[in-house]
N, C-alpha and C positions, 0 to 999 in steps of 0.2 A: 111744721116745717116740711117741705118739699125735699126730699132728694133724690137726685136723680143722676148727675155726674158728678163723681169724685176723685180725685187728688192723692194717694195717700203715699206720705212718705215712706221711703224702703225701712227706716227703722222703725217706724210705728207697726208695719206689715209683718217684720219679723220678731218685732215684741209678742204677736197676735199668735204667732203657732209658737214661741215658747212658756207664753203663757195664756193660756186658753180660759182662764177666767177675769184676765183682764183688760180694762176699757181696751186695748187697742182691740182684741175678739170684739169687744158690745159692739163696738164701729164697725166692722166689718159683717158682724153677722145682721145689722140695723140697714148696710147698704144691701147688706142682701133681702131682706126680709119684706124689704118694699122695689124689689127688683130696678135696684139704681146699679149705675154702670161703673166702675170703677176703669177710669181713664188713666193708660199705660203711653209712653215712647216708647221706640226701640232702647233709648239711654236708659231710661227709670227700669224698663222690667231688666234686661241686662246684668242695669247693678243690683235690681234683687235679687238675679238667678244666683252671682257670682257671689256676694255676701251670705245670703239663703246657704250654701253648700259649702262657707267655711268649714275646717276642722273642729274649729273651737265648741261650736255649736253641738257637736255629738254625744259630746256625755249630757246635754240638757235633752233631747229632741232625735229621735234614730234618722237619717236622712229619707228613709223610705216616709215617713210621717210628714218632713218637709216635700218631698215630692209630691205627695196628695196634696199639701196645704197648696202647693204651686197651682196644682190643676185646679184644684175649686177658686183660685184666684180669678185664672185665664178663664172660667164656664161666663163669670160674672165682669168680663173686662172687653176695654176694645182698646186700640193700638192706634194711636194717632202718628202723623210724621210732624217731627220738628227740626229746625232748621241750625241749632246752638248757636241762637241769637244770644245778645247781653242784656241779662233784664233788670239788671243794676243788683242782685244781691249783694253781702261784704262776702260769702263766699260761692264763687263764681263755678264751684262746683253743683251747689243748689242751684244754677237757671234755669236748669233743666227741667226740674219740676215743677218750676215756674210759670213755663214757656209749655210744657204739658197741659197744665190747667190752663191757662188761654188758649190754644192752637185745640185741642181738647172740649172746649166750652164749657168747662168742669163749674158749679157753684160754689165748690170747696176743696182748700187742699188740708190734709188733714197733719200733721207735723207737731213734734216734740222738740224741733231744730229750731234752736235763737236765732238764728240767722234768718230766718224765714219770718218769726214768729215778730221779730221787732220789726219787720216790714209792715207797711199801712197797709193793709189789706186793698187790691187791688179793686178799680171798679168792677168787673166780672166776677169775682170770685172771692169768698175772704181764706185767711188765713188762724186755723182755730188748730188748739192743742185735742187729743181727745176726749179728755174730760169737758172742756167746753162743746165742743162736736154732742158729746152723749146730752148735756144740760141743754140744747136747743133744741136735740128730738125730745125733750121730756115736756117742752113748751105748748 
């Protein structure tokens, strides 16, 4: 399997720095390790910055740890512009990421989100949980 741009949901993203030995890290450090691009919007990184630096987070993960995790995100990412077209999700807060990975030309969005997930995978691009994501690199 090829990779080369990717999709990945903000929750999968910040499963990966609070848990560092779990598939959502194997996906991340698998996009790194074959120098694929991890494809951001202005909306997607946003709401990671902004989720990323909750309270809640700090007794799991010291903020200074999520700061790193931020910038080795952005070494390995590019910034596409999106337009917050309607790309029929059921929630219409997901088309963002949607409309990332097409506007993006991403192969994959990577998601833990039903919403996403019970979508037909687009012609461009599918739509894989992590653990399916990791069983394709293992192909």
């Amino acid at each position: 399997m090829k990779v080369e741009r990717v999709v990945v949901d903000t929750n999968v993203l910040i499963s990966a720095v609070l848990r560092p030995q779990g598939p959502p890290r194997i996906v991340f450090n698998a996009i790194r390790s074959v120098n694929g691009v991890l494809v951001f919007s202005r909306e997607t990184y946003i709401e990671l910055h902004d989720r990323l630096f909750r309270s809640k987070f700090d007794r799991y993960v010291t903020r200074n740890i999520r700061a790193v995790w931020l910038t080795q995100l952005l070494e390995v990412s590019e910034l596409v512009s999106i337009t917050g077209a309607r790309m029929g999700c059921r929630d219409p807060d997901d088309d963002k990421l949607l409309e990332t990975a097409l506007i993006g030309d991403a192969a994959y969005l990577i998601t833990g989100d039903q919403d996403l997930l019970t979508m037909a995978s687009h012609q461009r691009f599918e739509i894989l949980t992590p653990n399916a994501f990791i069983e394709r690199l293992a192909e």
